[in-house]
HTML snippet that shows the backbone in 3Dmol.js (N, CA, C, O; Angstrom):
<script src="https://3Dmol.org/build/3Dmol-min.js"></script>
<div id="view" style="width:600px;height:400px;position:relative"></div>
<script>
const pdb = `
ATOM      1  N   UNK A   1     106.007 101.457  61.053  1.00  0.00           N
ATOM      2  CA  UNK A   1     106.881 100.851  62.034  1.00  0.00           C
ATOM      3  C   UNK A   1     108.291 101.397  61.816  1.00  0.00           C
ATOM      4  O   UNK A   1     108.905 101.045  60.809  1.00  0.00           O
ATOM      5  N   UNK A   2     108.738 102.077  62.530  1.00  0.00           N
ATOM      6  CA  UNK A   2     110.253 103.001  62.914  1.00  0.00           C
ATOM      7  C   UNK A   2     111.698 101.375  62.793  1.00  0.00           C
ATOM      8  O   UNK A   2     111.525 100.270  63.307  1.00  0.00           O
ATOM      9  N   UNK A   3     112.769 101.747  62.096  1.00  0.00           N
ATOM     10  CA  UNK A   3     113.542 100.575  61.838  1.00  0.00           C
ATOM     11  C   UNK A   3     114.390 100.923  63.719  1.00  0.00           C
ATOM     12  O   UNK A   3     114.366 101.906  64.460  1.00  0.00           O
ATOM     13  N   UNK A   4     114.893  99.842  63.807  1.00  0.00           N
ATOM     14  CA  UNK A   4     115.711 100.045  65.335  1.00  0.00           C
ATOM     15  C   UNK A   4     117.165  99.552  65.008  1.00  0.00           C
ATOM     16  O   UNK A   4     117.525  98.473  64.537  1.00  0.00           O
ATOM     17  N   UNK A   5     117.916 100.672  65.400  1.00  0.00           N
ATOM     18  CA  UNK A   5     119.257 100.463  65.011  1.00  0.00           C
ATOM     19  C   UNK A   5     119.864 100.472  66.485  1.00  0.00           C
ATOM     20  O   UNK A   5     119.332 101.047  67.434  1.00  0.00           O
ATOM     21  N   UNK A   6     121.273  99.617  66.548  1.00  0.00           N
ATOM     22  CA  UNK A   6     122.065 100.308  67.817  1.00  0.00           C
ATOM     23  C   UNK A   6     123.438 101.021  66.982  1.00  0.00           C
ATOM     24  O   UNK A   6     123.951 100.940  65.866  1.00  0.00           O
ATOM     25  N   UNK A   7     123.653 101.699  68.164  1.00  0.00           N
ATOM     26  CA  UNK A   7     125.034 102.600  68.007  1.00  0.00           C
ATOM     27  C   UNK A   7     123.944 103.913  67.529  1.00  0.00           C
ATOM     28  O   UNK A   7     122.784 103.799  67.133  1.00  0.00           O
ATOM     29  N   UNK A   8     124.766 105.186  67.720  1.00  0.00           N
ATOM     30  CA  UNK A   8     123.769 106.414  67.376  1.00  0.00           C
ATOM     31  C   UNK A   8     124.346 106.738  66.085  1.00  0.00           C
ATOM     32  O   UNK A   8     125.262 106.144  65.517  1.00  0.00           O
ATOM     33  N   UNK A   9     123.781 107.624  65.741  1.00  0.00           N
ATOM     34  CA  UNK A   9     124.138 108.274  64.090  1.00  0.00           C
ATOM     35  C   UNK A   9     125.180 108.873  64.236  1.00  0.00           C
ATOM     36  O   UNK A   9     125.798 108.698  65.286  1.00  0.00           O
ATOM     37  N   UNK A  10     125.747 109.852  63.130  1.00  0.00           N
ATOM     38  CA  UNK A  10     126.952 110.139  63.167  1.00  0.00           C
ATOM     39  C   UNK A  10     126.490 111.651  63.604  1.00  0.00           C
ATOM     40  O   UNK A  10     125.365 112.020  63.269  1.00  0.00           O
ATOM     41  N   UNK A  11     127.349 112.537  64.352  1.00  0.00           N
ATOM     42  CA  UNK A  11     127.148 113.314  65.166  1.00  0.00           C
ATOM     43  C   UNK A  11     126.337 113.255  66.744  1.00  0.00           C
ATOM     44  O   UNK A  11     126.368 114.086  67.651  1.00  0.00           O
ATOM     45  N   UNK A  12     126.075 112.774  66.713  1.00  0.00           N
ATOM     46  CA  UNK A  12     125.468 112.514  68.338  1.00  0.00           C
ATOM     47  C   UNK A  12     126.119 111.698  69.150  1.00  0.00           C
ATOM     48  O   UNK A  12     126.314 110.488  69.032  1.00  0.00           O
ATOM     49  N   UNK A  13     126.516 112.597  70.167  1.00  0.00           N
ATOM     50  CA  UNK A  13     127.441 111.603  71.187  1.00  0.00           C
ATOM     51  C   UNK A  13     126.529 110.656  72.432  1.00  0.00           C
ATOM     52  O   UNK A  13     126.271 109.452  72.447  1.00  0.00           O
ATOM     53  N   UNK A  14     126.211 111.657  73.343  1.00  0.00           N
ATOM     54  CA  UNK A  14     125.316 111.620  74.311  1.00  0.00           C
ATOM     55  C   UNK A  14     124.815 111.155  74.313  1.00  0.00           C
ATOM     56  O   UNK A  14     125.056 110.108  74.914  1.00  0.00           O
ATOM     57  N   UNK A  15     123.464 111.316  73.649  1.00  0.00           N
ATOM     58  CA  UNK A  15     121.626 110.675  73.989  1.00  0.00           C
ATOM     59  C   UNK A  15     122.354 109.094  74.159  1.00  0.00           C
ATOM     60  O   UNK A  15     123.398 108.480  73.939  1.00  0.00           O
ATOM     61  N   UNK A  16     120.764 108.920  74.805  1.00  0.00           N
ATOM     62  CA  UNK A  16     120.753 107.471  75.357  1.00  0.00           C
ATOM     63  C   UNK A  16     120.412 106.370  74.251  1.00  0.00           C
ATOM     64  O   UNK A  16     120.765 105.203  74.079  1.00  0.00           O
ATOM     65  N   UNK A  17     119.126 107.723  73.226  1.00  0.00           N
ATOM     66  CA  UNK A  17     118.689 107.108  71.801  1.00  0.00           C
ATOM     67  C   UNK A  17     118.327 108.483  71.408  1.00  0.00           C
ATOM     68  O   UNK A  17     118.341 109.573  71.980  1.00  0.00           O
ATOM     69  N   UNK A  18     118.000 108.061  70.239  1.00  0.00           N
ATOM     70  CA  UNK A  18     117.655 109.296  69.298  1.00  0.00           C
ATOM     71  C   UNK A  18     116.539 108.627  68.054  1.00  0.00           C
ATOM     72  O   UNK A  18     116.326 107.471  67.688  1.00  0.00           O
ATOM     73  N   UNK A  19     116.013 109.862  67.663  1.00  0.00           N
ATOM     74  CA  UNK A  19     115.028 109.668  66.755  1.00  0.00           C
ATOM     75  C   UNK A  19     115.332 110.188  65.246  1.00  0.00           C
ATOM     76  O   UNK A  19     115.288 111.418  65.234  1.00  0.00           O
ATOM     77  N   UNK A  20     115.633 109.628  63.942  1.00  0.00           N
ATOM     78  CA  UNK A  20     116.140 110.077  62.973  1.00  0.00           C
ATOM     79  C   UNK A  20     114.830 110.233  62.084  1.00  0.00           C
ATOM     80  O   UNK A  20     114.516 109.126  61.647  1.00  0.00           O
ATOM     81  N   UNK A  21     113.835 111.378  61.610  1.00  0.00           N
ATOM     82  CA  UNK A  21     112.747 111.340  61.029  1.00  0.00           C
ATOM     83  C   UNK A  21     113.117 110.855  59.606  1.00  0.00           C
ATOM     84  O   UNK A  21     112.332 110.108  59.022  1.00  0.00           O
ATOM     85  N   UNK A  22     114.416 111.290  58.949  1.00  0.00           N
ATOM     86  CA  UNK A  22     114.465 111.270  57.529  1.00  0.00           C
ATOM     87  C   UNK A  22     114.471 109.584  57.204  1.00  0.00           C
ATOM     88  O   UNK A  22     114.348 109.255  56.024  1.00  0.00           O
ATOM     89  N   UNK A  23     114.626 108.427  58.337  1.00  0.00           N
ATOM     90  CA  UNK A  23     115.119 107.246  58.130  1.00  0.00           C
ATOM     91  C   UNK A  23     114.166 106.371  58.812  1.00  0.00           C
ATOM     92  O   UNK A  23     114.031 105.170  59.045  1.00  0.00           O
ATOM     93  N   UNK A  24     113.491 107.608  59.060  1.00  0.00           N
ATOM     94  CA  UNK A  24     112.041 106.632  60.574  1.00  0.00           C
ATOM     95  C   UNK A  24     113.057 105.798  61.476  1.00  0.00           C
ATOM     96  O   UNK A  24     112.470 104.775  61.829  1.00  0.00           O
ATOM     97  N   UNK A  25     113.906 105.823  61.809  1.00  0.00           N
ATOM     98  CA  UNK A  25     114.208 104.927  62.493  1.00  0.00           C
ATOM     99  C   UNK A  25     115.039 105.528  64.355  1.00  0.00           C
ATOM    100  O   UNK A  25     115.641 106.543  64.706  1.00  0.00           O
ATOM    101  N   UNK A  26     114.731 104.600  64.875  1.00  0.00           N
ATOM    102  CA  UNK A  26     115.292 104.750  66.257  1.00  0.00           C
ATOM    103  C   UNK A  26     116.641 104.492  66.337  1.00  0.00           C
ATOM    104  O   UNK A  26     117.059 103.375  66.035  1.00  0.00           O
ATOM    105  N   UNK A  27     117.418 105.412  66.721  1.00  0.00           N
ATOM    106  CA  UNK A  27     118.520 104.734  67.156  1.00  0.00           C
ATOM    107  C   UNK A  27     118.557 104.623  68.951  1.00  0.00           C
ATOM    108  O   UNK A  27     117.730 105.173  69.678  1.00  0.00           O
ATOM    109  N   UNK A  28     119.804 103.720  69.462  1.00  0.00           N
ATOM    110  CA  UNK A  28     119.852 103.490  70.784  1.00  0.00           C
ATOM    111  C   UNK A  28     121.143 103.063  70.722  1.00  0.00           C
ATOM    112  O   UNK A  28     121.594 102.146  70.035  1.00  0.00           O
ATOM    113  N   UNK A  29     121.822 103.927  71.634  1.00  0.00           N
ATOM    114  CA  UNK A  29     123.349 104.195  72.052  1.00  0.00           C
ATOM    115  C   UNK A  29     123.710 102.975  72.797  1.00  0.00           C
ATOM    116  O   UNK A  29     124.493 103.143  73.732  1.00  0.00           O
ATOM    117  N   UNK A  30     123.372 102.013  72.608  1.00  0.00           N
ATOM    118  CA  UNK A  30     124.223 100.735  72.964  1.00  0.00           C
ATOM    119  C   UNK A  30     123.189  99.293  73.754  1.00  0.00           C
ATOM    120  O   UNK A  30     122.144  99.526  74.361  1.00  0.00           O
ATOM    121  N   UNK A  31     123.574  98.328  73.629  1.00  0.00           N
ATOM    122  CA  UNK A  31     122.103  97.770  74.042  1.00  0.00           C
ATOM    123  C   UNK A  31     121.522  97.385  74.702  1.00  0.00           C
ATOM    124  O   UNK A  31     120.397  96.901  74.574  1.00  0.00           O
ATOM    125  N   UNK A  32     122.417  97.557  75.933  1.00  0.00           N
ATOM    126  CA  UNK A  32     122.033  98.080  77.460  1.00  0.00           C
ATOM    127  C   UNK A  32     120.877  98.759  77.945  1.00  0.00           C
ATOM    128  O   UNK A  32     120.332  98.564  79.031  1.00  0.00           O
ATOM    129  N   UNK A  33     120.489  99.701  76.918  1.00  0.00           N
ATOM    130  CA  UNK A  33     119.423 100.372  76.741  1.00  0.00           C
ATOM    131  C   UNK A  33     118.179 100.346  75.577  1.00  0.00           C
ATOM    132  O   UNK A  33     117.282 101.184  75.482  1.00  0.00           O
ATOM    133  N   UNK A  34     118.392  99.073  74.665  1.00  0.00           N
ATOM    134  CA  UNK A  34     117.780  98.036  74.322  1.00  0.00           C
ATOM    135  C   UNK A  34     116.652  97.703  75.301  1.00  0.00           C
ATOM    136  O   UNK A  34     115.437  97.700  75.107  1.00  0.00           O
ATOM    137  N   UNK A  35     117.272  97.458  76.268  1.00  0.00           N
ATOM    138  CA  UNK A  35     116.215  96.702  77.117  1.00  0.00           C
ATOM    139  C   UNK A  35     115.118  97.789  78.452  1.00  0.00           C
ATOM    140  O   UNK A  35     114.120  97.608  79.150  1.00  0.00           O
ATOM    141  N   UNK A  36     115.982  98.757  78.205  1.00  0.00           N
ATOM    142  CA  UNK A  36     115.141  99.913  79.245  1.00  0.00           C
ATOM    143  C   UNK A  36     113.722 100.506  77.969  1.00  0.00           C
ATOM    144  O   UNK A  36     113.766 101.076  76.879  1.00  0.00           O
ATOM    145  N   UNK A  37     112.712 100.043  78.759  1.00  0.00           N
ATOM    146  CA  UNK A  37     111.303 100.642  78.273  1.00  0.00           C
ATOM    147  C   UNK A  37     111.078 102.069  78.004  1.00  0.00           C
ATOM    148  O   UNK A  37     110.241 102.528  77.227  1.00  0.00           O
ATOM    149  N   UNK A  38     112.164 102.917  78.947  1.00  0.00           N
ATOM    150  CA  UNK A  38     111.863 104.609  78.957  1.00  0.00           C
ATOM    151  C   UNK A  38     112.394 105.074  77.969  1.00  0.00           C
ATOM    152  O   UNK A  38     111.821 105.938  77.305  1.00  0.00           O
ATOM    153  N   UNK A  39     113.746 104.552  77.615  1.00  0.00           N
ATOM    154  CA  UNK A  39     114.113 104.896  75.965  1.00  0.00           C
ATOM    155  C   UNK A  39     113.173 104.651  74.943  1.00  0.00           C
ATOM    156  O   UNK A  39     112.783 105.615  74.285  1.00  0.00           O
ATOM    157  N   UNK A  40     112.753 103.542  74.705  1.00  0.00           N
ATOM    158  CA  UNK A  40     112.533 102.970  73.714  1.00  0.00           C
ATOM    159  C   UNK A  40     110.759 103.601  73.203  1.00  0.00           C
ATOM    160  O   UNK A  40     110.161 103.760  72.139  1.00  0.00           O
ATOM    161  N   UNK A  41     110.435 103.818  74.800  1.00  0.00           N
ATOM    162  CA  UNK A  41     108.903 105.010  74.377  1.00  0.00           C
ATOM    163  C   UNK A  41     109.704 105.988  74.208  1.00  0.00           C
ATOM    164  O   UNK A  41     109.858 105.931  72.988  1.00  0.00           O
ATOM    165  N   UNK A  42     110.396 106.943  74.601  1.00  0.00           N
ATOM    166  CA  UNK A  42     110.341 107.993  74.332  1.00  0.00           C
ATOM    167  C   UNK A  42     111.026 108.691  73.115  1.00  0.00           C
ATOM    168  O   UNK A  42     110.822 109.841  72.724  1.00  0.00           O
ATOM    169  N   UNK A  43     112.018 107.613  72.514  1.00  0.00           N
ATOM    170  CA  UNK A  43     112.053 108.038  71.151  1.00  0.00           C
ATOM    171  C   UNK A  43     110.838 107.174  70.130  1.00  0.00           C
ATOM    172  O   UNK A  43     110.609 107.536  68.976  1.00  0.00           O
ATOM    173  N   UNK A  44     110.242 106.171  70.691  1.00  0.00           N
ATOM    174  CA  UNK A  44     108.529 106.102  70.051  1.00  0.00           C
ATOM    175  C   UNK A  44     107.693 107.491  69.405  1.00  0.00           C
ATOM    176  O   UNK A  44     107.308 107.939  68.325  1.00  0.00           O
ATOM    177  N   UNK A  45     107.703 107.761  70.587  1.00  0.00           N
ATOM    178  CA  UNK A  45     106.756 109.472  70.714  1.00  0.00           C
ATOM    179  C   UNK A  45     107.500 109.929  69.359  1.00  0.00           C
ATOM    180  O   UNK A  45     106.969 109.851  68.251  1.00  0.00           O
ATOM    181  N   UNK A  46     108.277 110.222  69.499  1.00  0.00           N
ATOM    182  CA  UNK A  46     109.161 111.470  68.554  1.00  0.00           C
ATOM    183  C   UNK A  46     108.590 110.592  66.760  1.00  0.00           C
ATOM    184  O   UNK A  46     108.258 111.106  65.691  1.00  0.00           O
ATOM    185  N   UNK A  47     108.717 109.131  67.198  1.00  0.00           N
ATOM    186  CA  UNK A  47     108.375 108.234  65.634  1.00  0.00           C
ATOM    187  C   UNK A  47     106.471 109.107  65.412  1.00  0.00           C
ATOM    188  O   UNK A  47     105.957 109.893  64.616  1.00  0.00           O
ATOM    189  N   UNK A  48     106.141 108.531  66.347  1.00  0.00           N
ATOM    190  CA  UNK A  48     104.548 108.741  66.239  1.00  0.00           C
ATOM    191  C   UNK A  48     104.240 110.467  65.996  1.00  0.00           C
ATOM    192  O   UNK A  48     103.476 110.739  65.069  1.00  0.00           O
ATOM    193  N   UNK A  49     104.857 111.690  66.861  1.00  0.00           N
ATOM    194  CA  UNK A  49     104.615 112.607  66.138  1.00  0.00           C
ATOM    195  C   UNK A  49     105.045 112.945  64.871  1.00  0.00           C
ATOM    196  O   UNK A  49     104.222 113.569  64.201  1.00  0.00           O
ATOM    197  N   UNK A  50     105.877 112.756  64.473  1.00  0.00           N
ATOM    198  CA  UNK A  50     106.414 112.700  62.677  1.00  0.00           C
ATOM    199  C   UNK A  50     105.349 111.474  61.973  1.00  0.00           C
ATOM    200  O   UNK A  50     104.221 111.862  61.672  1.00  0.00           O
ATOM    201  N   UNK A  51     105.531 110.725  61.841  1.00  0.00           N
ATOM    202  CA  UNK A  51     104.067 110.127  61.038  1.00  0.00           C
ATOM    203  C   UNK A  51     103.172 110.337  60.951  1.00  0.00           C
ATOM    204  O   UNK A  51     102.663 110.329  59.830  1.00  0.00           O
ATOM    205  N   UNK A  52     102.323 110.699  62.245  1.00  0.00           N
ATOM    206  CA  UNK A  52     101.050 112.043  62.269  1.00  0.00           C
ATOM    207  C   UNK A  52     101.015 113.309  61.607  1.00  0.00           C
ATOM    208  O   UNK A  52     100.056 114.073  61.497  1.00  0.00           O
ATOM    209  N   UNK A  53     102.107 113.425  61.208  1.00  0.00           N
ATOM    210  CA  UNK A  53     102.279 114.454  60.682  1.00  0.00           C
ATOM    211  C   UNK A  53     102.162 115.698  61.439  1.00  0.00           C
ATOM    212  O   UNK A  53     101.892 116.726  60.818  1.00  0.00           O
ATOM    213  N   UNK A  54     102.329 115.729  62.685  1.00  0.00           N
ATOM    214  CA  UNK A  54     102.660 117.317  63.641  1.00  0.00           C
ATOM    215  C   UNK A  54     103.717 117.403  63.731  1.00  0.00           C
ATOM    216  O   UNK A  54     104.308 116.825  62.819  1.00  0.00           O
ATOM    217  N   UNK A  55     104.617 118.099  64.767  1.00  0.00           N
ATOM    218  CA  UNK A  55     105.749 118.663  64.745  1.00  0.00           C
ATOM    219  C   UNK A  55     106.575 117.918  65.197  1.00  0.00           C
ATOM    220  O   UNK A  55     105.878 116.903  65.203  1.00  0.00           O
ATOM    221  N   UNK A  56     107.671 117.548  65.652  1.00  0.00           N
ATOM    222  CA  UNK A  56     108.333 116.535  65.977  1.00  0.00           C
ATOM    223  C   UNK A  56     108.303 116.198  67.443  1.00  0.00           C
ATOM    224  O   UNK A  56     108.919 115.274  67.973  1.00  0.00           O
ATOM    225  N   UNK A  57     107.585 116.982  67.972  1.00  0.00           N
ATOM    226  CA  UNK A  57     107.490 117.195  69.273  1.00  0.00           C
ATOM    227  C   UNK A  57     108.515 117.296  70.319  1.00  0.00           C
ATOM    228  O   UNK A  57     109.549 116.685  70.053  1.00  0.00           O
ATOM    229  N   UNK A  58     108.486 117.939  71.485  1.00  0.00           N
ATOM    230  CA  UNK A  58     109.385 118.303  72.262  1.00  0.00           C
ATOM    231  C   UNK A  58     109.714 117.307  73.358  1.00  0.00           C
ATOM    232  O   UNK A  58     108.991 116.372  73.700  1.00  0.00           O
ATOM    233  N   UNK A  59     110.927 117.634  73.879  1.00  0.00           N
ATOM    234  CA  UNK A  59     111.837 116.604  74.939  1.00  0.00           C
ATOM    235  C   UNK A  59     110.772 116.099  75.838  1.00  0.00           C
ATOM    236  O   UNK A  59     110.578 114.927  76.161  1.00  0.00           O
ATOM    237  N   UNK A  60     109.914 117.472  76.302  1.00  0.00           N
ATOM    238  CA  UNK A  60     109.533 117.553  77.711  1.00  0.00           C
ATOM    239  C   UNK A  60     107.988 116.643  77.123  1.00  0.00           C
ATOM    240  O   UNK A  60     107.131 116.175  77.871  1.00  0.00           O
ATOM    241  N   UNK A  61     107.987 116.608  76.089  1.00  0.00           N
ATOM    242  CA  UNK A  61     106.575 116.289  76.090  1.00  0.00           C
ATOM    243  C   UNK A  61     106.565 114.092  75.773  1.00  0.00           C
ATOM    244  O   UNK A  61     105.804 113.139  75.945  1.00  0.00           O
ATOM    245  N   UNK A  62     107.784 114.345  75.311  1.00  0.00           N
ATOM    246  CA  UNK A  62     108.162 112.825  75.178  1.00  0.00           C
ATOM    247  C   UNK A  62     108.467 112.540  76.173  1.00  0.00           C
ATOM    248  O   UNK A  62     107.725 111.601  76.463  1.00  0.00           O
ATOM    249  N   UNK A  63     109.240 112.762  77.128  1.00  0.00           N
ATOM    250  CA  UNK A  63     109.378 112.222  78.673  1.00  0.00           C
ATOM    251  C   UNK A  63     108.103 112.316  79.470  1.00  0.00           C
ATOM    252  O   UNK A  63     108.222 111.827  80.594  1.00  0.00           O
ATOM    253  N   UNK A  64     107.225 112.683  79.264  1.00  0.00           N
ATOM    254  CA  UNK A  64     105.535 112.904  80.059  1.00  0.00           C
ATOM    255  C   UNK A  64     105.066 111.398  79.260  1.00  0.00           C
ATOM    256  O   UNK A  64     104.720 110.412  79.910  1.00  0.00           O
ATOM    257  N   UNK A  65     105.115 111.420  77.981  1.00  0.00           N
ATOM    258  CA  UNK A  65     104.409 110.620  77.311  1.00  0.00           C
ATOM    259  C   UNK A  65     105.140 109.019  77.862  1.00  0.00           C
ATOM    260  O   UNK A  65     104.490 108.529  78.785  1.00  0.00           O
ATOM    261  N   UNK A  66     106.040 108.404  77.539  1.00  0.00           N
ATOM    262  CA  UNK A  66     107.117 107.578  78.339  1.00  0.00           C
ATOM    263  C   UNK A  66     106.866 107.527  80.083  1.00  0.00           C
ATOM    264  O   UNK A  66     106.274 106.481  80.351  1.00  0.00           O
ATOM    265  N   UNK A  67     107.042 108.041  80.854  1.00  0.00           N
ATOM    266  CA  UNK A  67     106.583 108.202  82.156  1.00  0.00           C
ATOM    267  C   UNK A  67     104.700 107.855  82.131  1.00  0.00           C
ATOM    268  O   UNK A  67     104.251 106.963  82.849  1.00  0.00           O
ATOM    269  N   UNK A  68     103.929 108.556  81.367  1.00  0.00           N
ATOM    270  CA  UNK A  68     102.621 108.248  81.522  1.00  0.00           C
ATOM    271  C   UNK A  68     102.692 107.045  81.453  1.00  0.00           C
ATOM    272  O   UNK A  68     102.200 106.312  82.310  1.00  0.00           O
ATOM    273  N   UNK A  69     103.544 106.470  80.045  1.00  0.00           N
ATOM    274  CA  UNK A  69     102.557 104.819  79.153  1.00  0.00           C
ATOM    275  C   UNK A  69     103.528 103.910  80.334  1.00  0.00           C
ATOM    276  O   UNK A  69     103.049 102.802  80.577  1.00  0.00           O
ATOM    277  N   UNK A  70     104.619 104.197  80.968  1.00  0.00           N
ATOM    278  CA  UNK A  70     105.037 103.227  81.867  1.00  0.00           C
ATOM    279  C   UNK A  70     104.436 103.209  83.547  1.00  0.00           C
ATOM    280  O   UNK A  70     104.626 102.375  84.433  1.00  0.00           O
ATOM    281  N   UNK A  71     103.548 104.651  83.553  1.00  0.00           N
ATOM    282  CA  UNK A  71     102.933 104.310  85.011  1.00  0.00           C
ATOM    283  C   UNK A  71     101.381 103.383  84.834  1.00  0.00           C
ATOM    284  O   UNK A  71     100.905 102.687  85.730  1.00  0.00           O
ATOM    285  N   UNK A  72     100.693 103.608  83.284  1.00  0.00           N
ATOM    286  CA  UNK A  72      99.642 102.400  83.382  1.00  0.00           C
ATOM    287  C   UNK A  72      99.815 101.327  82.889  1.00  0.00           C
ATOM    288  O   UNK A  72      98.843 100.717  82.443  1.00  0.00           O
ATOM    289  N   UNK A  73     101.252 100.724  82.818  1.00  0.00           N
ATOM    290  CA  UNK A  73     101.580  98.945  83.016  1.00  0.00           C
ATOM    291  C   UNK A  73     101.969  98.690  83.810  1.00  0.00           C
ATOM    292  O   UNK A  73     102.223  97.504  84.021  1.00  0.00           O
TER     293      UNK A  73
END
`;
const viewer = $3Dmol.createViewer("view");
viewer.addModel(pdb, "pdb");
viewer.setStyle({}, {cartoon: {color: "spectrum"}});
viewer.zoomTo();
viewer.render();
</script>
């Protein structure tokens, strides 16, 4: 289970959230976006490929994954 932080890490301005592997944990740029589902899968994905142990996986493939798991609820 990935820890959930708000505010982003140090260097990252932008993202909406981010995925920190060395800390497992999610961050999310404020908590407004706390509550949006598309963040919160799609830096999921990025948790779940690093614990599986594959590659950290890519942008495009975490926004497919996020878009999929929110079109079958």
């Amino acid at each position: 289970m990935p820890a959930l932080r708000i505010g982003l890490p140090r260097g990252e301005k932008r993202a909406l959230g981010c995925y920190v592997h060395r800390e497992k944990t999610i961050y999310i740029s404020s908590q407004e976006y706390l509550y949006d589902p598309y963040v919160l899968i799609h830096e999921f994905y990025h948790h779940l490929r690093n614990v599986g142990g594959k590659h950290r996986g890519t942008e495009r493939h975490a926004k497919e994954f996020a878009l999929s798991f929110l079109k079958t609820t």
